[in-house]
N, C-alpha and C positions, 0 to 999 in steps of 0.2 A: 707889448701890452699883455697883462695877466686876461685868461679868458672868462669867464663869469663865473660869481661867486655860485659853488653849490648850494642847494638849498637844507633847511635844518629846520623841521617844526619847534616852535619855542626859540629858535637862536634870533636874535638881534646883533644887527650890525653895526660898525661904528668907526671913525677914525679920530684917531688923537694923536697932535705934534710932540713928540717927545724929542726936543735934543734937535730941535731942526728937522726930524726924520719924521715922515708922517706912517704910522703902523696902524693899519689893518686890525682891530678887536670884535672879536666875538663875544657876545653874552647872554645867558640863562640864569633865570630863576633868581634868591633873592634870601638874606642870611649871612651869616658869616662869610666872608670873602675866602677864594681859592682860585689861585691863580695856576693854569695850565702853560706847559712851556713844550712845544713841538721840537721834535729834531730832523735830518737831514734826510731822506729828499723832501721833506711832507712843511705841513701849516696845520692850520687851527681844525681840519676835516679830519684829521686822521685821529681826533679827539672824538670823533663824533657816536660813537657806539659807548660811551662814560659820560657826555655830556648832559644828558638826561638824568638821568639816576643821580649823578651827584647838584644840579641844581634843584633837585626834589627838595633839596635843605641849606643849601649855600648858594651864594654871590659867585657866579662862575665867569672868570674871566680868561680868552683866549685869545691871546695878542699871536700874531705872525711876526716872524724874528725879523729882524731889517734886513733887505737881500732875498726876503722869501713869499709865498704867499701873496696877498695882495697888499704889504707892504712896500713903502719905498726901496728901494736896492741903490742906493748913493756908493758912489768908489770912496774904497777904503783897503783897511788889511782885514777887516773882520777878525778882530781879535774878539777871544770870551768875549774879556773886561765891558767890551762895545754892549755886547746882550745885558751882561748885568746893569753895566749903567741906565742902557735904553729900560730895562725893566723896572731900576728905581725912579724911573722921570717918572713912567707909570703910574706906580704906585702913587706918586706925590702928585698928580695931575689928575686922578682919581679921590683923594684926600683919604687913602689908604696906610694906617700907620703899618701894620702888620698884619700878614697873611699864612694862609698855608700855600703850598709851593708843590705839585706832581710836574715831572719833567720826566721826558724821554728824552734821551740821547743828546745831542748838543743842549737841549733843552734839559735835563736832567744836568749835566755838564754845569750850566749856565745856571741851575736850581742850587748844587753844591756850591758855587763859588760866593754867589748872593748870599747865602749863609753863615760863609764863611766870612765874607769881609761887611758885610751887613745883617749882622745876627740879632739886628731889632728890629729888622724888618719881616722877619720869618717866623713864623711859632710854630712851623711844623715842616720837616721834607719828605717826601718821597721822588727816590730816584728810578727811573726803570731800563733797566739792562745798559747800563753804561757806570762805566769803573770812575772810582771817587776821583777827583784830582790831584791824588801824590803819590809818593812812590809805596808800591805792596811788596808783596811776597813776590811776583812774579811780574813787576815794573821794575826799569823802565824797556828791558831788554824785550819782551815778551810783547808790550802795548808796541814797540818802534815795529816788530817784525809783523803785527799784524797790522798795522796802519798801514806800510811800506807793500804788502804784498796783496792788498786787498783794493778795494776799489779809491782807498785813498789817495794813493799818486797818480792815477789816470785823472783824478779830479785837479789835484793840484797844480798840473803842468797846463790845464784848460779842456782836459776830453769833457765835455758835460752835457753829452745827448741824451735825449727818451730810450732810446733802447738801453743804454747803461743803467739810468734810474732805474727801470721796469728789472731788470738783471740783478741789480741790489735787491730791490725788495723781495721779490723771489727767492732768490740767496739767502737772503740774511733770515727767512722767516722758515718755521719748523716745517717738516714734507707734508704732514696735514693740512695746513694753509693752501686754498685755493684762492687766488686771487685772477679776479675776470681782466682785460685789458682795459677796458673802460675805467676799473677802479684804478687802475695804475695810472692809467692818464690822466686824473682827475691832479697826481702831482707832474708827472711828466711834462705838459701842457705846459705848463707854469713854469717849468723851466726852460722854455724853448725861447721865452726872453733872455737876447744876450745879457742886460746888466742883470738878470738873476742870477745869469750862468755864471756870470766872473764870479759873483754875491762868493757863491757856492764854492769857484776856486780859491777864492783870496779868502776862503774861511779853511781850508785843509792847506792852505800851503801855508799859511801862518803857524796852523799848529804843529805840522811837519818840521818846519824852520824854527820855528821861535819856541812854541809851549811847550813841546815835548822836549825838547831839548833843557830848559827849565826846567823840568820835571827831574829829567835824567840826572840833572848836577845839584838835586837841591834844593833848588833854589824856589820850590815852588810853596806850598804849603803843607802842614803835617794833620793826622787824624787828630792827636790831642788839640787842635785848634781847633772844631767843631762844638761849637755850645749849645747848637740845635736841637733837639732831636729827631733822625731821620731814619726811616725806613727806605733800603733800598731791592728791590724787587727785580731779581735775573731770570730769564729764561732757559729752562734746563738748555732744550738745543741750538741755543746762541752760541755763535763764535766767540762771541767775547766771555760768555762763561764759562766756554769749555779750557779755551787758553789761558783768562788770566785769575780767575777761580777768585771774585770779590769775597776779601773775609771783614767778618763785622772788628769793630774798632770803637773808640772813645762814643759815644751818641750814637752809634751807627747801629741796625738789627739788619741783614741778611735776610732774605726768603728767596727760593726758588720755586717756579711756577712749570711743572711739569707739562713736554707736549708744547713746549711753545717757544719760540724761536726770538728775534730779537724786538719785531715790533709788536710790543704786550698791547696798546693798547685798542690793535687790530686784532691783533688772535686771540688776543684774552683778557675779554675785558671784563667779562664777573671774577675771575681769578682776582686779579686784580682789586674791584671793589672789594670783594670780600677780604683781602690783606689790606685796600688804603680804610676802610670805612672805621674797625674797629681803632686802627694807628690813630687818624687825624681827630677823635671821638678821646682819645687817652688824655 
């Protein structure tokens, strides 16, 4: 069992059945609709330092991905697709035709593909610190060795304890970043549920196995497909920006956020606004 929702002045909470699967939503303030999309190890908290400022003027909504958060974690493979669909139930359970879309990391991930195979349902993306879904300049060779050598496959074989999460987040975030224990346990916790934990494997060993491997041959999607358009936002001392060096493309604009490592919307979250506010404003 997830242990108690943190608290959020201004947030409201909420559950709504999409797809059979009951998800966990957050929401502020009130406006045009924008929808928030978390990634791996975290939920709708790790929003929490943006989610103020941007309900100052929008409809802000922060679903917890299925598998995570205090959403349901039902067995599956955790493919994307699953997120994207669970997001368009959403959407249409809310009576949401189109939205603006910020995602980090699977959530980002899961931000580009909505776009791509649902581009009436977007009017606007940002992605933060997480490479498009097709093959770059430095895919698929580049994305396999850093997935393979990195906390990826201890995930996908089933390691998925608290001291690894807390080691990721640490990791992956710039040497600036101080992060208390407390704050890391606020996602750690939450994965000390076994059905989160599998959640969390059978979402990397899918991609490990299945998507990246589509990627690698092909077979996945290209940038000219993109009708969006999407701001996507790296952080200089992210591993994923140092390796696979996101270049802009058909709809796509490129910014780097110096000093700040891969979870932007913890290290740097006026960085951030100040790049999503003028974008999603265009």
């Amino acid at each position: 069992m997830a242990p108690a929702l943190p608290e959020l002045p201004g947030v409201a909470h909420r559950e709504v059945t999409v797809r059979g699967v009951r998800l966990h939503v957050a929401q502020a303030g009130s406006g045009p609709p924008l929808v928030l999309l978390h990634g791996w190890p975290q939920h709708w908290w790790s929003w929490r330092r943006m989610i103020g400022p941007l309900a100052e003027r929008r409809r802000v909504l922060v679903p917890d991905l299925r598998g995570w958060g205090w959403s349901d974690a039902p067995p599956g493979d955790y493919a994307k697709s699953a997120f994207v669909a669970d997001v368009v139930g959403l959407l249409d359970e809310e009576g949401l035709e189109r939205v603006d879309v910020i995602g980090h990391d699977w959530g980002g991930w899961t931000g580009f593909l909505l776009a791509l195979e649902h581009p009436d349902r977007v009017r606007r993306l940002i992605g933060l610190d997480v490479p498009p879904p097709w093959p770059g300049r430095r895919h698929p060779r580049q994305l396999g060795a850093v997935s393979l050598l990195s906390y990826q496959l201890p995930l996908a074989v089933g390691i998925c304890r608290p001291e690894l999460v807390r080691a990721v987040i640490r990791g992956g975030s710039a040497t600036a970043m101080q992060w208390s224990d407390d704050e890391l346990d606020v996602y750690a916790d939450v994965l000390r549920d076994p059905a989160r934990a599998r959640a969390s494997s059978a979402c990397y060993r899918t991609f490990l196995v299945r998507e990246l491997p589509a990627i690698a041959t092909g077979r996945g999607h290209r940038p000219d497909q993109l009708s969006v358009p999407a701001l996507l936002i790296m952080g200089a001392e992210s591993l994923l920006q140092r390796t696979l060096n996101p270049q802009p493309s058909h709809n796509l604009r490129v910014e780097t956020v110096a000093g700040a490592g891969h979870f932007l919307p913890e290290e740097a979250p006026s960085e951030v606004l100040s790049l999503a506010g003028p974008f999603l404003d265009g």
